[in-house]
ROSE-4610 file (N, C-alpha, C; in Angstrom, 1 decimal, always signed):
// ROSE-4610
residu = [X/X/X/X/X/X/X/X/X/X/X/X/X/X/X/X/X/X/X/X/X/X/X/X/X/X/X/X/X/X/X/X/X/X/X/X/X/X/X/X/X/X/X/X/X/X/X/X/X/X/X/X/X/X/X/X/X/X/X/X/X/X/X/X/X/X/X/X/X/X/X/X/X/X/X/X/X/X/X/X/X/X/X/X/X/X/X/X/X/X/X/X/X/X/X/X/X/X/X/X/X/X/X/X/X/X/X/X/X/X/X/X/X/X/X/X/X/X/X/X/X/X/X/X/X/X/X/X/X/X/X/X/X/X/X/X/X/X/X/X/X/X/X/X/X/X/X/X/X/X/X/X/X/X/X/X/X/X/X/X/X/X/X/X/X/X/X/X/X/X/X/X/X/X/X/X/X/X/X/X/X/X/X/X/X/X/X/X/X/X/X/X/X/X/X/X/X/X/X/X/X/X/X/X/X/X/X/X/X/X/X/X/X/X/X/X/X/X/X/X/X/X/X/X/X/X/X/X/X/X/X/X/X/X/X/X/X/X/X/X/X/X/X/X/X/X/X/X/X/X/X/X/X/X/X/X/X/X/X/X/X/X/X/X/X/X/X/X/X/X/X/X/X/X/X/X/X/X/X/X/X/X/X/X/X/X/X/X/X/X/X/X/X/X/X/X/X/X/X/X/X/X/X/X/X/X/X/X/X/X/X/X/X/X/X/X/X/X/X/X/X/X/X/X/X/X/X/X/X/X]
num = [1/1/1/2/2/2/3/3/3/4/4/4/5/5/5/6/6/6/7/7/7/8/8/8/9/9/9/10/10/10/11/11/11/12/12/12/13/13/13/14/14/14/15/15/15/16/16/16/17/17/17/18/18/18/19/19/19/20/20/20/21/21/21/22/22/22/23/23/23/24/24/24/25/25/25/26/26/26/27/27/27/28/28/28/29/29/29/30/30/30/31/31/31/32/32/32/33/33/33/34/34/34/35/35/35/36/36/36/37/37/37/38/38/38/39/39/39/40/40/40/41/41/41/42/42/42/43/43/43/44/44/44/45/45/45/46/46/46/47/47/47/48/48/48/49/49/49/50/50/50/51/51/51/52/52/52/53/53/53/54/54/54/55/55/55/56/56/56/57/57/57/58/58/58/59/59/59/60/60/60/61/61/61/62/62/62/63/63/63/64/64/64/65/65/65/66/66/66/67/67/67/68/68/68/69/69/69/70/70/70/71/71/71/72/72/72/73/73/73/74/74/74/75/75/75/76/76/76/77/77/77/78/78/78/79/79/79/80/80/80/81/81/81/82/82/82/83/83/83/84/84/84/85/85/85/86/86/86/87/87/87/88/88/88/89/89/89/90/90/90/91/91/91/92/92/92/93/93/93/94/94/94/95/95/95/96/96/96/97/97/97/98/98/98/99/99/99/100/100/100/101/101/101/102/102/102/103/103/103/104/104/104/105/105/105/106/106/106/107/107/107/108/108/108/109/109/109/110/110/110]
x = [-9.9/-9.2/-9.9/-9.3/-9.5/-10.5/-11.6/-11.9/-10.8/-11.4/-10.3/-10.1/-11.1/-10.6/-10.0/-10.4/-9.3/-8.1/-7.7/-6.3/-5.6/-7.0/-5.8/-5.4/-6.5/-6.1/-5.0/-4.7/-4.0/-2.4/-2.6/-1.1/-0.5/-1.2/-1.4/-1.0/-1.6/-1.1/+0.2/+0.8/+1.5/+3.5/+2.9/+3.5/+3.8/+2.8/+2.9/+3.9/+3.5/+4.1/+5.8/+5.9/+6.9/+7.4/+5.9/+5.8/+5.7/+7.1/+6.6/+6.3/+6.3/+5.1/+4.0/+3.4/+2.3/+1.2/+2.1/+2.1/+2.2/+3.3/+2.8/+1.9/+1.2/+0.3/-0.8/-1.3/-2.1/-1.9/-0.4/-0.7/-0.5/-0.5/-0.4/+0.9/+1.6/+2.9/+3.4/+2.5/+3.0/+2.7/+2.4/+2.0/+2.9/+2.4/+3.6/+3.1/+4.3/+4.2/+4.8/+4.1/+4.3/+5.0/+6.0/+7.0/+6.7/+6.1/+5.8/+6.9/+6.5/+7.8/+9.0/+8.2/+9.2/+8.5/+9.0/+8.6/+8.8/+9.2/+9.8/+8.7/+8.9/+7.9/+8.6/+8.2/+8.9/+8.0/+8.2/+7.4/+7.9/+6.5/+6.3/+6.5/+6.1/+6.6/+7.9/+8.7/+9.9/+10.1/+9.3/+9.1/+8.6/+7.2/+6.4/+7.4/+8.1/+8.7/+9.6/+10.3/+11.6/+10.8/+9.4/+8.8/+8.5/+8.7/+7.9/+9.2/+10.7/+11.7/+12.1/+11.9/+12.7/+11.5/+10.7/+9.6/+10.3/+10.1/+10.6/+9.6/+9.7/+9.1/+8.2/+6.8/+5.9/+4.6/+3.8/+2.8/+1.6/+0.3/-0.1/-1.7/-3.2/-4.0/-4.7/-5.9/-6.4/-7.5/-8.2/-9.4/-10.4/-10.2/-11.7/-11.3/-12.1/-12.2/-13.2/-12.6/-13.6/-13.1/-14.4/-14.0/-15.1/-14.5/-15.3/-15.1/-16.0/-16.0/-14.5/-13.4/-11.8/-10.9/-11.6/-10.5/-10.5/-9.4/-9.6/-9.2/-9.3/-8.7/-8.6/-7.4/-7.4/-7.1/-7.2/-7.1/-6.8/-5.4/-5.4/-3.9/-3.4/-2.0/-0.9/-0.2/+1.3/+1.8/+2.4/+3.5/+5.0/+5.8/+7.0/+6.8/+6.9/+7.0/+7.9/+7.8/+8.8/+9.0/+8.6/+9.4/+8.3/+7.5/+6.7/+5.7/+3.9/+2.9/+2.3/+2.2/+1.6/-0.3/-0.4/-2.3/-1.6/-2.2/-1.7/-2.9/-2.8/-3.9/-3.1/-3.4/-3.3/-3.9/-3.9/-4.6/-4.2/-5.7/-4.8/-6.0/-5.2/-6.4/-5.8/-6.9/-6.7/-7.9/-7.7/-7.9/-9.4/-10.0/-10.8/-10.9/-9.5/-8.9/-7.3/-6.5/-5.3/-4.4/-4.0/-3.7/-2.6/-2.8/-2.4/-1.8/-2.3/-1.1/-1.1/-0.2/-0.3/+0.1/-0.7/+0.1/-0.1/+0.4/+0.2/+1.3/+0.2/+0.5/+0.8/+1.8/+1.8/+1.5/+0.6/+1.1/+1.0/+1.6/+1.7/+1.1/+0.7/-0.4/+0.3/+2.0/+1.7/+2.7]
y = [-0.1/+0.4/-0.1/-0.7/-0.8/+0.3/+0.0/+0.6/+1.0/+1.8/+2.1/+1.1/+0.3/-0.9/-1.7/-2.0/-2.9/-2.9/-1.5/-0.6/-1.0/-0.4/-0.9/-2.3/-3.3/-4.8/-5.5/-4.8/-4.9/-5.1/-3.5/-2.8/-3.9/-4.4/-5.4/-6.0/-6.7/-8.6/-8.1/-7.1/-7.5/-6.5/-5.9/-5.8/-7.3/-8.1/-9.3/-10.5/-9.9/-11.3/-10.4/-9.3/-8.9/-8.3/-7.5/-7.7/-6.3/-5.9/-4.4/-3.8/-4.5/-4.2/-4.3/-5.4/-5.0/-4.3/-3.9/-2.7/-1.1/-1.1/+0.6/+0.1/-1.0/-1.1/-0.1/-0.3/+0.3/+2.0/+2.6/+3.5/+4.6/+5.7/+7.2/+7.3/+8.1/+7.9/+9.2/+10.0/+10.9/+10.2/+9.2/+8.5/+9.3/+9.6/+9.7/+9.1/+8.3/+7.4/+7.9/+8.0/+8.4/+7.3/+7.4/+6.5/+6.9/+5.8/+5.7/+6.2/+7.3/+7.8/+9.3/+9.0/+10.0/+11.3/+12.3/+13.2/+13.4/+11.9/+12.0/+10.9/+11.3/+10.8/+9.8/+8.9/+8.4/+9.1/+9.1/+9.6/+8.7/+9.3/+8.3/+6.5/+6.3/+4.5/+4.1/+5.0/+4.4/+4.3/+5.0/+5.0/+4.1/+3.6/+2.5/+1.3/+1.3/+0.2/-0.5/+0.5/+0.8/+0.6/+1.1/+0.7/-1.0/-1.3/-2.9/-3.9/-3.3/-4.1/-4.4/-3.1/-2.5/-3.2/-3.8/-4.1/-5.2/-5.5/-6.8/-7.8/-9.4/-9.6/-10.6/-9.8/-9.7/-10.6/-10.9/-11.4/-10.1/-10.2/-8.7/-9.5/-8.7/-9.5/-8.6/-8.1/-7.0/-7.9/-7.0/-7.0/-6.2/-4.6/-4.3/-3.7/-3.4/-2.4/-1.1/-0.2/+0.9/+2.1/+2.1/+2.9/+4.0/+5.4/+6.5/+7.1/+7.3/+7.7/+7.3/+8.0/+7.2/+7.4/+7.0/+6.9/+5.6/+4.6/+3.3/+3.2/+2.7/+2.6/+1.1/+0.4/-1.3/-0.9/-2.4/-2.1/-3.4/-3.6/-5.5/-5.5/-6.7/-6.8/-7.1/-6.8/-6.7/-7.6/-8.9/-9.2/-10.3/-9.5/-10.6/-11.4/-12.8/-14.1/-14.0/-14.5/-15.0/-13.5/-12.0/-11.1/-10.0/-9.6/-9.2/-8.7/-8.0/-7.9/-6.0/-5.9/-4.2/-4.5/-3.2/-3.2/-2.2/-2.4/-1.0/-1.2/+0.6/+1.0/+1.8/+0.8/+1.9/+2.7/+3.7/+4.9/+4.8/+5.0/+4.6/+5.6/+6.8/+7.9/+7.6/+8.0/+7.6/+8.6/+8.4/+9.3/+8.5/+7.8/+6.7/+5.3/+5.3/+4.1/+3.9/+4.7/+4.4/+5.4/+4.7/+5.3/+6.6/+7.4/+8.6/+9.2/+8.5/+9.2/+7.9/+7.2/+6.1/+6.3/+6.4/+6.2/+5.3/+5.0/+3.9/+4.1/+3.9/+3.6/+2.6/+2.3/+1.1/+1.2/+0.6/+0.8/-0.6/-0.9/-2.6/-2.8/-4.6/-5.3/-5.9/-6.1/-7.1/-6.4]
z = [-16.9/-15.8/-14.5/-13.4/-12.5/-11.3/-10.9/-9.9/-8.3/-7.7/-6.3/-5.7/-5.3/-4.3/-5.2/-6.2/-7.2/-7.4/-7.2/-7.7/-6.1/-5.3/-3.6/-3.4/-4.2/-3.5/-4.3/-5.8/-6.8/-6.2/-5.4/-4.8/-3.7/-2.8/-2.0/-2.5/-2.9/-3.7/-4.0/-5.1/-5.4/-4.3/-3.7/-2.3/-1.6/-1.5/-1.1/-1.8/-3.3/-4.5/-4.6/-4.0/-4.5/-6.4/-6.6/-8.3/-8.3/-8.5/-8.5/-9.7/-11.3/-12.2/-12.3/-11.4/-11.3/-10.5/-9.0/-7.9/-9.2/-10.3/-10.5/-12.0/-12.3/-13.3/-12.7/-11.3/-10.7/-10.3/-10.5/-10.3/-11.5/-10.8/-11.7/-11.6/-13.2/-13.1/-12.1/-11.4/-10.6/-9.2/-9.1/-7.6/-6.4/-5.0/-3.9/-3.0/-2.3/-1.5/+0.2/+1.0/+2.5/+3.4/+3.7/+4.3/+5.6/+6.8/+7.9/+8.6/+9.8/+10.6/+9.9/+8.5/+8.2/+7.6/+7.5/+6.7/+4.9/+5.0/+2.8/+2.6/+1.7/+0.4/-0.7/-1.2/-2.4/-3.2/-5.2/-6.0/-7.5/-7.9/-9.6/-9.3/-10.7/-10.7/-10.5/-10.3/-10.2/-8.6/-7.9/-6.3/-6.0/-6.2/-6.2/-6.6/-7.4/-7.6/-6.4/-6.0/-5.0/-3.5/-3.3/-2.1/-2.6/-3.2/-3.3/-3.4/-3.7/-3.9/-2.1/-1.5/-0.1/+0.7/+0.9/+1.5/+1.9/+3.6/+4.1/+3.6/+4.1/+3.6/+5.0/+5.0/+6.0/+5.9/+6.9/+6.2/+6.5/+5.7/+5.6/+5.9/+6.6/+6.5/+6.8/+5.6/+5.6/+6.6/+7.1/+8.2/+7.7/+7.3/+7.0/+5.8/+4.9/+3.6/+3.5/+3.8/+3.5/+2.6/+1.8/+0.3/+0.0/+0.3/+0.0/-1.3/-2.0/-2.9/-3.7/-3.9/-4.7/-3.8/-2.3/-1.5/-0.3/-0.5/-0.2/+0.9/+2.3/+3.8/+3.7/+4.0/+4.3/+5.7/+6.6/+7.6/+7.8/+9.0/+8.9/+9.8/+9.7/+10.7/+9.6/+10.4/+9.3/+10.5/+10.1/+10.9/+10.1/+11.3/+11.0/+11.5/+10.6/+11.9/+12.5/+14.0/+14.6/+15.7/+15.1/+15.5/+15.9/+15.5/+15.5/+15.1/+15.2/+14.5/+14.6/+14.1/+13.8/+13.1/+13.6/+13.1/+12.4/+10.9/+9.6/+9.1/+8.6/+7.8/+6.8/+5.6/+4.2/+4.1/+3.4/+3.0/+1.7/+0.3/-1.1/-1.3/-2.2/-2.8/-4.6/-5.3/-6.9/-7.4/-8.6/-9.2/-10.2/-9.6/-10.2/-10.2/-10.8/-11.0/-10.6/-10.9/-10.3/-9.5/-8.6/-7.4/-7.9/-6.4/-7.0/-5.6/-4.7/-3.2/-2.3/-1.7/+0.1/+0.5/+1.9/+3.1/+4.3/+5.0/+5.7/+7.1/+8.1/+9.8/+10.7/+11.2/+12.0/+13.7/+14.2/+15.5/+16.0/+16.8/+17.8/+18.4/+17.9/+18.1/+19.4/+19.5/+21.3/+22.1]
């Protein structure tokens, strides 16, 4: 089983590759996922799947990594080309090894 930052860089890549088997390989089948801006939640692998199909398709560029004890913080810019760029921080809590709550913040870079 994957360690926490493993599980978070796992989720990444494949948020990026657009692979959403192997985005919920890394999580818990009770995973919840916090939707920026809103008060709902997606839930389980079938959520995680659905956040990684619905994902535009962005370029992502973590900057810092910091990991407390089984709780992973990325930190980096999200941008559309052409449209525009956000500073986002994941937040990925797990349970050891596989993720078990994210959430994540945008605010604008220009």
């Amino acid at each position: 089983m994957p360690d926490p930052l493993t599980a978070a860089k796992t989720f990444m890549a494949a948020l990026e590759a657009k692979d959403a088997e192997k985005a919920v390989a890394v999580c818990a089948d009770d995973v919840a996922i916090e939707l920026p801006g809103s008060d709902s939640e997606i839930e389980g692998k079938e959520g995680a799947r659905q956040l990684i199909r619905m994902a535009p398709p962005f370029v992502r560029i973590v900057r810092e990594e910091e990991v407390d004890g089984n709780v992973v913080v990325l930190r980096g810019l999200t941008r559309s080309p052409g449209h525009f760029a956000n500073y986002t921080t994941w937040t990925f809590e797990t349970d050891g090894s596989l993720i078990t709550h994210v959430r994540f913040a945008w605010r604008p870079a220009n």
